[in-house]
mmCIF file of the C-alpha atoms, coordinates in Angstrom:
data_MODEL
# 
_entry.id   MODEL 
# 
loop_
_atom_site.group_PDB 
_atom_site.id 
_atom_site.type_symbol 
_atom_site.label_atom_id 
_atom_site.label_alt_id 
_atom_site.label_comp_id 
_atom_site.label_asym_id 
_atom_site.label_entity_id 
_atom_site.label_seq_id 
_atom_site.pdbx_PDB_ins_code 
_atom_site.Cartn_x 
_atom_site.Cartn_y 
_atom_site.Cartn_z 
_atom_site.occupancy 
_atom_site.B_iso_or_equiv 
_atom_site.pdbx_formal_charge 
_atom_site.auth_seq_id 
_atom_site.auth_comp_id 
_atom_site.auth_asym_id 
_atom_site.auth_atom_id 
_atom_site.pdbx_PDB_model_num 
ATOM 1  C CA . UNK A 1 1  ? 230.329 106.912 188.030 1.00 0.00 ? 1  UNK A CA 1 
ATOM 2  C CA . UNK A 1 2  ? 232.265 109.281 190.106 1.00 0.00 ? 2  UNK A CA 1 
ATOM 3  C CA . UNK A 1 3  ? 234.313 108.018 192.918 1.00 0.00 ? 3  UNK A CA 1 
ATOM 4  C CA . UNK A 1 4  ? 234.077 109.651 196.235 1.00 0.00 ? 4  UNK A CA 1 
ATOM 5  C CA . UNK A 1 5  ? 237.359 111.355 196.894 1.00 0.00 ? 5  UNK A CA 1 
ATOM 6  C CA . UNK A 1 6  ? 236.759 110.512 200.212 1.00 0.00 ? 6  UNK A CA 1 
ATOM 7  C CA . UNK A 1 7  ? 236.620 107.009 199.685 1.00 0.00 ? 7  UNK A CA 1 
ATOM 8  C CA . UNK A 1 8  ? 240.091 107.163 197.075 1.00 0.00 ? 8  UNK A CA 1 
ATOM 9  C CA . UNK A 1 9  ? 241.854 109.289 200.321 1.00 0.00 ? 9  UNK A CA 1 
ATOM 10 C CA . UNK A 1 10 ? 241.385 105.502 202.477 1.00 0.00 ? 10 UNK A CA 1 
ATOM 11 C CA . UNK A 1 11 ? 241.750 102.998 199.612 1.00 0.00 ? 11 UNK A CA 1 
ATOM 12 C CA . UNK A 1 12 ? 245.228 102.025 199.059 1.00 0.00 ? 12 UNK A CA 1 
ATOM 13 C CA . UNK A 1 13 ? 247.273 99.132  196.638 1.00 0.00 ? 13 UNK A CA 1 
ATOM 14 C CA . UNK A 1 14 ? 246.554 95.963  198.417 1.00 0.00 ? 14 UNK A CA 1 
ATOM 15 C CA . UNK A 1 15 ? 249.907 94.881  197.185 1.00 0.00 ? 15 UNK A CA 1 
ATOM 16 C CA . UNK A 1 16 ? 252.248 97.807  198.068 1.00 0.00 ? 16 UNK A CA 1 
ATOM 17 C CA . UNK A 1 17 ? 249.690 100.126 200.061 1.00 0.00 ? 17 UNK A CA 1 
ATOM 18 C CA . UNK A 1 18 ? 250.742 102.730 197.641 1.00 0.00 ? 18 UNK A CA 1 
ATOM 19 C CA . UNK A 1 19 ? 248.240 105.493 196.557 1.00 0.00 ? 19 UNK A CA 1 
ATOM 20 C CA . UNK A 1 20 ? 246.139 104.907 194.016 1.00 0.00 ? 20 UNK A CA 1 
ATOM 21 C CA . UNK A 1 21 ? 245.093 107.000 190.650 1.00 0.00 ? 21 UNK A CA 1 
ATOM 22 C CA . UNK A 1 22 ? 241.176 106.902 189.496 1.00 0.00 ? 22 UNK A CA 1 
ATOM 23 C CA . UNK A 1 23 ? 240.419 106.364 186.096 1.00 0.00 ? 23 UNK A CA 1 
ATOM 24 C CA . UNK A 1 24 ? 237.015 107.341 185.341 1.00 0.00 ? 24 UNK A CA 1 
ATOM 25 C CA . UNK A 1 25 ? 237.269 106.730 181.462 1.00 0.00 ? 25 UNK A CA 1 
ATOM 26 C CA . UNK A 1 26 ? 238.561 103.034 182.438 1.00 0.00 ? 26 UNK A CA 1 
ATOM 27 C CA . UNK A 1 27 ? 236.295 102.695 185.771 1.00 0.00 ? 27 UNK A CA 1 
ATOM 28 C CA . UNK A 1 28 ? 239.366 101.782 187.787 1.00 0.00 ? 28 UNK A CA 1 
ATOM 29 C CA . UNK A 1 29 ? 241.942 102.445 190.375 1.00 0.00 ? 29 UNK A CA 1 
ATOM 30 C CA . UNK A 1 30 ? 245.536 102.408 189.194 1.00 0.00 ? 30 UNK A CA 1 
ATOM 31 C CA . UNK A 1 31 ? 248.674 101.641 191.343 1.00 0.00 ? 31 UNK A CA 1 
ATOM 32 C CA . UNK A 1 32 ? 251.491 103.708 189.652 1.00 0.00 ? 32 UNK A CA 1 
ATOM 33 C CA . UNK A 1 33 ? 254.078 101.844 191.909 1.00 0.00 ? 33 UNK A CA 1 
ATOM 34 C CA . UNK A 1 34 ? 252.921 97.980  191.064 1.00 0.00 ? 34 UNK A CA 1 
ATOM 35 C CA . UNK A 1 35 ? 251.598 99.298  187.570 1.00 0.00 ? 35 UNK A CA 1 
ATOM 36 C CA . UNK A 1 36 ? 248.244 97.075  188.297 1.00 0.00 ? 36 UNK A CA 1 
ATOM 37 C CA . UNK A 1 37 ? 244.410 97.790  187.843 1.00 0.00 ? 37 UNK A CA 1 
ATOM 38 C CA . UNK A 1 38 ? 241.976 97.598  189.605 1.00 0.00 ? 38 UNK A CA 1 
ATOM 39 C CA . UNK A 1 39 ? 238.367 97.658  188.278 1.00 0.00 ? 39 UNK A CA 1 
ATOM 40 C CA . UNK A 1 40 ? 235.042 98.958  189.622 1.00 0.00 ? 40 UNK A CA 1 
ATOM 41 C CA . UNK A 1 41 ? 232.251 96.951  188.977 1.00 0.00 ? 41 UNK A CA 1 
ATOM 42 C CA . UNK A 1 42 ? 228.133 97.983  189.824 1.00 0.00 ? 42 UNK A CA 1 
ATOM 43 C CA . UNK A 1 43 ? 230.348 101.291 191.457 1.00 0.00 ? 43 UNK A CA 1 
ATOM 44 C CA . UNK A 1 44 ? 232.046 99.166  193.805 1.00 0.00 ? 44 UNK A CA 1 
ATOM 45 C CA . UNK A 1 45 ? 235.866 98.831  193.662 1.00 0.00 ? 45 UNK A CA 1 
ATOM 46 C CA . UNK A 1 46 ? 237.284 95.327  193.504 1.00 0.00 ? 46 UNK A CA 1 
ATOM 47 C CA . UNK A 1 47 ? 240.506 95.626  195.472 1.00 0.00 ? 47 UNK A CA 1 
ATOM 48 C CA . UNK A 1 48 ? 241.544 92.049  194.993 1.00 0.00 ? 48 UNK A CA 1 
ATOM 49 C CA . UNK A 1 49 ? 245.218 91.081  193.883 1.00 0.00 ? 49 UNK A CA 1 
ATOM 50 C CA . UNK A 1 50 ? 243.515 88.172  191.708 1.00 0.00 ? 50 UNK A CA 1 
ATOM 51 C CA . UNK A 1 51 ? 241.254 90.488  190.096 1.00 0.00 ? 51 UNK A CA 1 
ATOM 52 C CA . UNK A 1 52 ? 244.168 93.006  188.976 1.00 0.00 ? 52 UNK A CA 1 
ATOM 53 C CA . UNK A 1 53 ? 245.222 93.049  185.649 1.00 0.00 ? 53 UNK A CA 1 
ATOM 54 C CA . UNK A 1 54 ? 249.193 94.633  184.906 1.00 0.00 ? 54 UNK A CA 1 
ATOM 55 C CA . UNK A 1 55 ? 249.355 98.079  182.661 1.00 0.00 ? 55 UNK A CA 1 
# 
């Protein structure tokens, strides 16, 4: 899955509303600043505090 770089330009960290980092190899988003994941699931990302796992 490739993530429209359009679509990581809007997304932010729903926590800090940092930028975020893709990781294809991972299929997630990253917030460097909160060190939390967030994963894509079905190519959809899951931008959900409670569905973040820490680094």
């Amino acid at each position: 899955m490739s993530l429209s770089p359009q679509l990581l330009e809007i997304l932010v960290c729903p926590k800090c509303k940092g930028t975020l980092e893709y990781h294809e190899a991972e299929s997630s988003l990253v917030c460097p600043a909160c060190k939390l994941r967030y994963p894509i699931r079905d190519d959809i990302p899951i931008m959900l505090l409670d569905e973040a796992t820490p680094l």
